[in-house]
Structures are given as C-alpha cells and as structure tokens.
C-alpha positions in Angstrom: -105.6 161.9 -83.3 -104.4 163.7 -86.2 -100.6 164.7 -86.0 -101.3 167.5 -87.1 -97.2 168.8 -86.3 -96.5 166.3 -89.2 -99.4 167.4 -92.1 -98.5 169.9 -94.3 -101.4 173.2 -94.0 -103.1 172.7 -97.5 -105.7 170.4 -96.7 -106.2 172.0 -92.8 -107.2 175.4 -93.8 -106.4 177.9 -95.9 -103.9 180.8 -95.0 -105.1 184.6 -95.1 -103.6 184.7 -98.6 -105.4 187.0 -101.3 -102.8 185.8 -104.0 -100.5 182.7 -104.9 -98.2 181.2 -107.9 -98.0 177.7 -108.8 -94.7 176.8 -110.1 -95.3 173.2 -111.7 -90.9 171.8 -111.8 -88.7 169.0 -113.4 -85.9 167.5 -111.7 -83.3 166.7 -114.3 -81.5 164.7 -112.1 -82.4 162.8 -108.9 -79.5 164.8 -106.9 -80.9 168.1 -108.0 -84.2 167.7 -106.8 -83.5 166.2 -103.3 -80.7 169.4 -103.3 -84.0 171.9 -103.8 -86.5 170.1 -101.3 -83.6 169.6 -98.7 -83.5 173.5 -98.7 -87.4 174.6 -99.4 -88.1 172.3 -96.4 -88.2 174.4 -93.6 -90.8 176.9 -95.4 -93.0 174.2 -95.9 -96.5 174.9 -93.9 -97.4 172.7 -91.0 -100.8 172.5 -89.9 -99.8 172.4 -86.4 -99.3 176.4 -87.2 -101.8 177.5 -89.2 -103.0 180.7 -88.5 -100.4 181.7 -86.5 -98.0 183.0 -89.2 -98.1 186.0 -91.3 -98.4 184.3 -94.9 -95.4 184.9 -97.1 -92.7 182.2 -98.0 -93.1 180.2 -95.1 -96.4 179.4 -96.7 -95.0 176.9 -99.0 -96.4 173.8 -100.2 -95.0 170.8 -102.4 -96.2 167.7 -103.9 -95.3 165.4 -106.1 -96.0 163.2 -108.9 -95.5 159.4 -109.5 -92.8 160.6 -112.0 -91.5 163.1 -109.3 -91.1 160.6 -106.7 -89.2 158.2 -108.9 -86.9 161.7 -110.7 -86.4 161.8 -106.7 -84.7 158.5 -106.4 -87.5 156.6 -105.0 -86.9 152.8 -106.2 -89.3 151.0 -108.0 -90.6 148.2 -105.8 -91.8 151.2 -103.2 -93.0 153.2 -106.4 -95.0 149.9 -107.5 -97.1 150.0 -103.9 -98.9 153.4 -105.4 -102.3 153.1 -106.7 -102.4 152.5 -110.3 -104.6 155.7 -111.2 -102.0 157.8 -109.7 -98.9 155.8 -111.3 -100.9 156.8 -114.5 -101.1 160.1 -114.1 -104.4 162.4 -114.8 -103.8 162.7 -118.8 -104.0 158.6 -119.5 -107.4 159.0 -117.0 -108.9 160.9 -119.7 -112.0 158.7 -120.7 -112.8 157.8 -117.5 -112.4 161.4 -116.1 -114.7 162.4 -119.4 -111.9 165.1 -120.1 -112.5 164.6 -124.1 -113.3 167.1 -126.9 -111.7 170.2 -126.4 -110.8 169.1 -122.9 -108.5 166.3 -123.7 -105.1 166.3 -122.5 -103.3 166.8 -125.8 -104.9 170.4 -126.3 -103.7 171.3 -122.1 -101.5 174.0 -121.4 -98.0 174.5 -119.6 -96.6 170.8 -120.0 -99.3 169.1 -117.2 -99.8 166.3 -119.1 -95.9 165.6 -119.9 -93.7 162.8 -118.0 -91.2 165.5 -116.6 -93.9 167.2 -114.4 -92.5 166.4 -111.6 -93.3 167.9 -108.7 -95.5 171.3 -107.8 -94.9 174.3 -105.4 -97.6 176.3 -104.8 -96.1 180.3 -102.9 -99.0 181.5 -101.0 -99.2 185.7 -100.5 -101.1 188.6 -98.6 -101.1 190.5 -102.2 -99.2 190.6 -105.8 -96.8 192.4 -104.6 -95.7 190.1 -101.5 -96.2 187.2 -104.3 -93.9 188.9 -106.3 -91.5 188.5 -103.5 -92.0 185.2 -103.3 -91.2 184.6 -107.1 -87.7 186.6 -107.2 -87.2 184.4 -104.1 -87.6 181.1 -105.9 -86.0 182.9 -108.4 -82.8 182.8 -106.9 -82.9 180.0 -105.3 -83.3 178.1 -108.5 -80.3 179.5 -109.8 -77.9 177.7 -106.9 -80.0 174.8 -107.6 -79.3 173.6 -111.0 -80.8 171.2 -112.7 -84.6 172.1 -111.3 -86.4 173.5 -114.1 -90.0 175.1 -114.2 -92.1 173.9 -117.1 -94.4 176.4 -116.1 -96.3 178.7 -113.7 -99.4 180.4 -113.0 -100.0 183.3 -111.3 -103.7 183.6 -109.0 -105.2 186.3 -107.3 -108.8 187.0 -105.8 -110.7 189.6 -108.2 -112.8 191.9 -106.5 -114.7 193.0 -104.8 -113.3 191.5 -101.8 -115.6 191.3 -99.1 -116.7 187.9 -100.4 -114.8 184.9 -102.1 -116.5 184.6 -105.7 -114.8 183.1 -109.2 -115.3 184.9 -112.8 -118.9 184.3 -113.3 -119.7 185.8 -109.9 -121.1 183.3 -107.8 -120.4 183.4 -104.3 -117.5 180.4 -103.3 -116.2 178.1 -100.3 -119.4 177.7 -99.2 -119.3 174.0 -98.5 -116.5 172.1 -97.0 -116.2 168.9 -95.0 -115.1 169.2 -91.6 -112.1 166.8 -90.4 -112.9 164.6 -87.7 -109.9 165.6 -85.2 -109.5 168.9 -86.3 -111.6 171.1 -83.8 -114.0 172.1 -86.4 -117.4 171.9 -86.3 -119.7 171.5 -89.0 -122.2 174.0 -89.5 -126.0 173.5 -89.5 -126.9 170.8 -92.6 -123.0 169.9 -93.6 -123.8 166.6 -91.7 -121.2 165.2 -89.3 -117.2 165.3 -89.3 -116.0 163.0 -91.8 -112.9 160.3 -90.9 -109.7 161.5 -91.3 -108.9 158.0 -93.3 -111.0 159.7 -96.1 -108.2 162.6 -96.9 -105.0 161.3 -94.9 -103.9 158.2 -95.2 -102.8 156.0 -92.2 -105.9 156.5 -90.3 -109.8 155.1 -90.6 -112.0 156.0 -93.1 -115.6 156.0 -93.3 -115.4 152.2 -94.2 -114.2 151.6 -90.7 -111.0 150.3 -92.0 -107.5 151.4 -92.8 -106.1 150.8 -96.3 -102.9 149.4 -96.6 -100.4 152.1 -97.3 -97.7 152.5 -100.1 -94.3 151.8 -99.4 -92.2 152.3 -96.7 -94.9 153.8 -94.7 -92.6 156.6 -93.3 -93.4 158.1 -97.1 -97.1 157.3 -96.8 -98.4 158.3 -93.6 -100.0 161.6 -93.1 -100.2 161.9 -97.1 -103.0 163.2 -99.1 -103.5 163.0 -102.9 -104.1 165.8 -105.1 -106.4 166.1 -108.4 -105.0 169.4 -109.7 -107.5 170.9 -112.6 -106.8 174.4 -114.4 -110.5 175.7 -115.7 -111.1 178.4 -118.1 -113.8 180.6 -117.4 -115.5 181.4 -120.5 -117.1 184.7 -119.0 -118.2 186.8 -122.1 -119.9 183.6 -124.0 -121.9 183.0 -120.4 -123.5 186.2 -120.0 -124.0 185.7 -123.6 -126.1 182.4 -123.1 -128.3 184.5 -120.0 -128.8 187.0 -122.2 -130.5 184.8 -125.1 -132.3 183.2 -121.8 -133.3 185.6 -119.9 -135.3 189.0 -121.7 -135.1 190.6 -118.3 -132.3 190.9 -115.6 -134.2 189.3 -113.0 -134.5 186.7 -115.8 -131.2 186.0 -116.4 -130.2 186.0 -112.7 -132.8 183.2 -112.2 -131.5 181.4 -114.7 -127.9 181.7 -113.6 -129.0 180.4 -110.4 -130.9 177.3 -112.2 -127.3 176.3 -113.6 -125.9 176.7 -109.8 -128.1 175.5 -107.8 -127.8 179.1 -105.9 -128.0 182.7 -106.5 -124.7 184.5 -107.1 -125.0 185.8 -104.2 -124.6 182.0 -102.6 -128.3 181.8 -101.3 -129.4 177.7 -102.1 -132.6 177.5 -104.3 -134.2 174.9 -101.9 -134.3 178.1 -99.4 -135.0 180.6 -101.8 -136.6 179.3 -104.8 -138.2 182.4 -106.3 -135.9 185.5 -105.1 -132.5 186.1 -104.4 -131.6 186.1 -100.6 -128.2 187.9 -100.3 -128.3 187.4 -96.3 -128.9 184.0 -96.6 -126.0 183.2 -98.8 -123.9 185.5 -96.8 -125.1 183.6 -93.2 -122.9 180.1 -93.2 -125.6 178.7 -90.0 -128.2 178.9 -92.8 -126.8 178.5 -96.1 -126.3 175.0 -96.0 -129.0 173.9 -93.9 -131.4 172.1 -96.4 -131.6 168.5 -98.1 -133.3 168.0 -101.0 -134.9 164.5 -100.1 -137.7 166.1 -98.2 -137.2 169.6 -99.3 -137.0 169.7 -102.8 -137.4 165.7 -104.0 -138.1 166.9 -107.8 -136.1 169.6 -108.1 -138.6 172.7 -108.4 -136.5 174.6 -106.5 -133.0 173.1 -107.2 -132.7 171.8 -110.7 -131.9 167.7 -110.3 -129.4 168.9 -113.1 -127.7 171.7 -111.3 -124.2 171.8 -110.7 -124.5 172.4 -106.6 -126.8 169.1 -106.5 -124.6 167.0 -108.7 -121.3 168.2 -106.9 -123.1 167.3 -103.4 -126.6 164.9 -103.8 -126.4 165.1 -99.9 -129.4 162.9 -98.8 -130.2 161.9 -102.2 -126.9 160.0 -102.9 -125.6 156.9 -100.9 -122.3 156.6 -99.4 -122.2 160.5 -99.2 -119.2 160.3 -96.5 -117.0 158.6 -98.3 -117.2 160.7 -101.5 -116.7 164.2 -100.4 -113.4 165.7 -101.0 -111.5 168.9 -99.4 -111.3 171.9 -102.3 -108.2 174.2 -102.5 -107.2 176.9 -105.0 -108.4 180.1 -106.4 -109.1 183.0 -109.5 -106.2 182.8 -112.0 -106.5 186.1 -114.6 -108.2 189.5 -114.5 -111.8 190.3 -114.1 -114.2 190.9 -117.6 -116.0 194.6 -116.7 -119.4 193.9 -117.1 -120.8 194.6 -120.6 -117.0 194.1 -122.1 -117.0 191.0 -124.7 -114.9 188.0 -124.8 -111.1 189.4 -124.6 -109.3 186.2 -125.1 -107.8 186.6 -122.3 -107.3 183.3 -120.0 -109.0 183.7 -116.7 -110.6 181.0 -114.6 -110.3 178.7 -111.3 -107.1 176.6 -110.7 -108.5 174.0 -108.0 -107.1 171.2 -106.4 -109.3 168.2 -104.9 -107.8 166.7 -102.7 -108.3 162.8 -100.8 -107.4 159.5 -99.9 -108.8 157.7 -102.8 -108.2 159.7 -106.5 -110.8 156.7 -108.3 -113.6 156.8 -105.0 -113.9 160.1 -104.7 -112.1 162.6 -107.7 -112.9 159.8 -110.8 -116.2 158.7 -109.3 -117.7 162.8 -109.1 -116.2 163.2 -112.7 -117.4 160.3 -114.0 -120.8 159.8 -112.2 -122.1 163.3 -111.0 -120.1 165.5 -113.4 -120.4 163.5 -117.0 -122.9 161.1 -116.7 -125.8 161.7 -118.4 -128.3 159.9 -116.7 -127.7 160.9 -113.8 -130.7 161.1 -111.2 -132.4 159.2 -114.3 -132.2 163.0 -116.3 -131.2 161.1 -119.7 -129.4 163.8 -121.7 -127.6 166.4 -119.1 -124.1 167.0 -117.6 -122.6 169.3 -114.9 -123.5 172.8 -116.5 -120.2 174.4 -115.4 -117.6 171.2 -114.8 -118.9 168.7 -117.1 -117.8 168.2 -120.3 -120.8 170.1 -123.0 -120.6 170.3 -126.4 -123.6 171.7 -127.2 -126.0 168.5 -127.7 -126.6 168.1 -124.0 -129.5 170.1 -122.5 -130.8 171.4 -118.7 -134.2 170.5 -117.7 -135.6 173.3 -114.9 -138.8 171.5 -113.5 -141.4 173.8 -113.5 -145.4 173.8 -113.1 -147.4 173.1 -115.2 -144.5 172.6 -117.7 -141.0 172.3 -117.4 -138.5 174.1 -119.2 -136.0 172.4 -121.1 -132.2 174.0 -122.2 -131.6 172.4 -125.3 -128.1 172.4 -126.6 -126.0 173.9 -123.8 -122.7 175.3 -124.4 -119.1 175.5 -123.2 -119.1 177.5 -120.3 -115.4 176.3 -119.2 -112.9 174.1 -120.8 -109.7 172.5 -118.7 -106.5 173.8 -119.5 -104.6 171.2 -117.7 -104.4 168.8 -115.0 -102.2 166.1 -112.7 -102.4 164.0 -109.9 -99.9 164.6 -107.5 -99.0 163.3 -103.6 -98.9 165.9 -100.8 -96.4 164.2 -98.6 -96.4 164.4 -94.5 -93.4 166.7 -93.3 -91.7 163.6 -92.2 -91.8 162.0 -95.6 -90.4 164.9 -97.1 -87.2 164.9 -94.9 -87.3 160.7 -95.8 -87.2 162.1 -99.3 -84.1 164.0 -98.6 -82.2 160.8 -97.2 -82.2 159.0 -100.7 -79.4 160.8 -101.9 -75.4 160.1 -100.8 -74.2 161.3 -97.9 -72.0 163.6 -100.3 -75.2 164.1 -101.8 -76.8 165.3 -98.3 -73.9 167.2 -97.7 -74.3 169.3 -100.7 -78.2 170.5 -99.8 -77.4 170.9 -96.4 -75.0 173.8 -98.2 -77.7 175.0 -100.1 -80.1 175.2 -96.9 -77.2 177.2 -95.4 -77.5 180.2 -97.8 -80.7 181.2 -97.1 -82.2 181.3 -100.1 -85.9 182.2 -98.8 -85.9 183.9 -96.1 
C-alpha cells in the first residue's frame, strides 16, 4: 500500500490551482537551510489530503538537488548512495539528454545549471492574485531566515480560455497520465493498466518485479520521487508562421498542426480522426485515449510515426512501455500571443517537471531515444517536432497515398531555457532533514516555525 500520509501531493494529483511560482533557492549555509525547511514544513502538501484543502500556502512543495542535500548537511558517504545521473546534475547530462545547440546548458536562464541551485519550492494558487500572496509570504519569511537566497523565480499561470487545459500553441493538454497502482484511480479506456508504484516512488516494486536498493539511510529515501525539471520556450509567432508557409488554407494548416501532434488542437487522436477535427472526442477522456497504433494505424497514415504524441507514448509499438512512462507536472509560464500578433519577444512557454524512480530509464531514455533520435521507428532523419532538439536539417515525413509528404528542414518550434534534476523527499525525510543540524541548531528553527511566517 502506498503511505500515502507520508508522500508529498505533487506526483498524486494536482491541486485546483489556476496559477503557481517556482522559487529555485541557495542555502548559504547548512544551518540556514535546515532553519527555512524546519519552518515551511508544515505547509508542505501531503497526498493523504489532496483535494480536501482550499489551495493557497498550504500547497507547498520542495525538492532538492544533490548539491542541496549536501548545502543541507547531508554527509558524503549517504550522498555517495545517489545515482550518478542525479549526483551530476541535468546540465553535465547534456549530450546524452541531446540538449545541444541553442539548448545547451551554458545559454539557460535563471542560474539552473549552477552548483548553488539548491533546492526548489514551487507556491501553488487559485489565481495571481492569491499567488501574489503567496510570494509576499515567502517574502517575509525569507527575511527572518537569512542566508536562503533565491537565484531566481518564475511566475505560471493558465492562459485562457479556461474551460480546457491547453499550452501557447493551443493544443489541448493532460490528456494522458499513468494511473498509480494503489491510488484508487482507474485508468481510462486504452491507458492500459495501473503501473507499480516502484516506477515513481521508491521503496516499493516496480514493473521489474523487484525493489531497487535505496540511497542512504533509507528514512531519506523512502517514499521519494525524482524530478527532471525542464523550462520550454514556446516560440508561438515563428509556428503559426511555419503553418502558414504549409498550409494555403486554414483547414490546411490545422491538419498540419495536428500532423506534428499527433492530435487536433482540440485534443482528438489522429488514429480516431484522421481526416477532420473531432472536438467531442478530444474533450471525452473514455474515448480519447482509446486507440493503439499496432493494429490501428501500423504505418502511420493517420498518426505520423514522426509525431510527437507517438514518440512521447509508442504504446503497443514500443517494448517495455510500463516501465518508461513517467507522471507530468507543471504549467503555462508568460502571457498569451493574440492571434495574428507577430513574435513579441516576450518569454512564454511550459515549465514541466517529469517525474520517476529512475531519471536514466525513463527521463534520459524518452530524450535520448524517442525525443532525439533520429532513427527512430527506422524514420532516418526526424526528431520530436515540439521537444526534440531541430535545427533546421531534420525533416517530418506525413505518410500519405499515393505519395507521402515529406517536411524538409523543420524549425525551432521551442528551445529550453533551463533545467535540473532534483529529489522530492517523503514528509518524513524532510523532518530527517531537519535533525542534521545541532540541537542549538533545532532550537533556532523551531523559533522560526513559531512566528508564523505563512500562515
């Protein structure tokens, strides 16, 4: 059984939040940091209670990274029991990760790929102006915390309209996630069965049928979860660009937006709807998923072989498929391009976080296997049209009769911004956390606790 009274939310479910801010921190001493957990503790999620809270500061969730957990205190034969992608950090993954070009870690934003990112918080809100709240919070409890710095933030926020979940280019999102053996939740109709809780939480059976050997002492380990954390740049304005040049009518344009997908915007899967949009069928989660391609669409007439929904999730094409799927957090960071408006140079874009019980099974095998290879499903000269790294000499091949048509050249449609690998620590490995320090040491966040500093 999942203890679920000692995970924190993130990977659960989601909280009824239309808005959050990531605050990415540096603990400048080992004392300072254990003071500022020791008093955000209590407003940490649990998934034990999600759902049953209004979302404000309660909402709170932490991680760390390897250089976190040792700025922490942690010593270095328990810090030497991590995996060695994680002790590396995301930035020193970048040729395997195939984060090069434009997308390599020296050209990221906000200090991700620097050895004082130390830990993140992530402040979930109903709105922008709870979320503001939240901040001027943090704010102030910052200030009787010294020696906790942020290197940076980012603020998100659903764009509308918002009777659906959709990112910047305007496809429809969340429409496939992995239920959690243990959970309650059922998968819906094609999503194949619960997958072990082994694969996201570590301390129980994966797929594999055995338990990994945790890092040390397990009291840290247990219940954990590690996060891939990737900030994407949408480049909106050059996209409808690229469907413009493609597509001499907007029925056109929209098909070709769904050949990149996979889907229609409006989340209907090509294998169901190959010719016309279906907006009811995208909308409908007991028939949106409920197709392979195997048997439904083996060459990819409907569903480009090349598409990003097909690389992401091969389902019955792909072996293995239960012990590479991942849980997806995050949301829309910037404002919304009015249709017809140009490029503004304005950041906007998805700030995601993968999370699982193996970064280099699951994260590092999609990004370098499904999202940058280029022979994958024997295609020869393609990569993920929206997550895998283009610079314009890779192409899209959209089977067709009697001829297919082939994308030559396909551009930038996102670059990353940033990135980390972080641990999501059980609630009880947070309070372990908070017992590194002295007992003077203890004393002194206890005080800070005491004053309340989020209510």
């Amino acid at each position: 059984m999942l203890e679920l009274e000692d995970l924190q939310h993130f990977l659960i479910s989601r909280p009824p939040a239309f808005a959050a801010r990531y605050e990415f921190l540096s603990f400048r001493q080992p004392e300072s940091g254990r003071k500022w957990l020791s008093g955000i503790l209590n407003k940490v999620g649990v998934a034990k209670h999600v759902g049953s809270h209004t979302p404000d500061s309660r909402w709170v969730t932490v991680a760390f990274t390897w250089n976190g957990l040792r700025a922490l205190g942690l010593n270095e034969e328990a810090l030497a029991t991590f995996p060695g992608e994680f002790r590396q950090g995301m930035a020193a993954r970048a040729e395997i990760l195939g984060t090069t070009g434009a997308n390599h870690p020296e050209h990221w934003m906000g200090e991700l790929a620097s050895s004082d990112l130390h830990a993140i918080v992530v402040l979930f809100a109903r709105n922008a102006v709870e979320r503001e709240r939240c901040k001027a919070e943090h704010r102030q409890y910052l200030s009787i915390c010294p020696g906790v710095e942020i290197l940076s933030s980012l603020d998100l926020e659903a764009i509308p309209p918002f009777d659906y979940v959709h990112e910047h280019f305007g496809y429809r999102d969340r429409l496939s996630q992995p239920a959690i053996e243990g959970t309650g939740d059922e998968p819906g109709p094609g999503s194949g069965p619960p997958i072990k809780p082994g694969e996201f939480f570590l301390g129980y059976p994966d797929e594999s049928g055995s338990q990994p050997a945790l890092p040390q002492p397990e009291v840290l380990s247990r219940n954990g979860s590690y996060l891939a954390y990737l900030r994407l740049e949408e480049h909106v304005g050059a996209f409808r660009a690229f469907l413009r040049e493609q597509g001499n009518t907007p029925e056109g344009q929209e098909l070709i937006a769904a050949k990149l997908m996979g889907r229609w915007r409006s989340g209907a899967p090509l294998t169901l709807a190959p010719q016309r949009d279906d907006p009811a069928l995208g909308a409908d989660m007991q028939r949106t998923n409920n197709f392979n391609y195997g048997t439904m669409d083996p060459y990819g007439y409907g569903c480009p072989l090349g598409s990003h929904i097909r690389r992401m999730n091969p389902r019955d094409t792909a072996s293995n498929m239960q012990q590479h799927r991942m849980i997806r957090r995050g949301g829309t960071y910037g404002p919304a391009l009015p249709e017809g408006a140009p490029e503004d140079g304005i950041g906007r874009g998805i700030a995601a976080f993968v999370g699982c019980a193996s970064l280099v099974r699951q994260f590092e095998f999609a990004m370098n296997v499904w999202t940058n290879d280029p022979t994958f499903h024997q295609l020869g000269n393609e990569r993920d049209p929206f997550v895998g790294t283009q610079d314009g000499t890779f192409d899209l091949t959209i089977p067709k009769r009697p001829i297919r048509q082939k994308i030559k050249g396909l551009p930038a449609f996102t670059t990353v911004r940033g990135g980390a690998y972080f641990f999501l620590p059980g609630i009880s490995a947070l309070r372990y956390l908070t017992t590194l320090s002295s007992s003077s040491q203890q004393s002194e966040s206890r005080n800070c606790d005491a004053k309340g500093c989020l209510r």
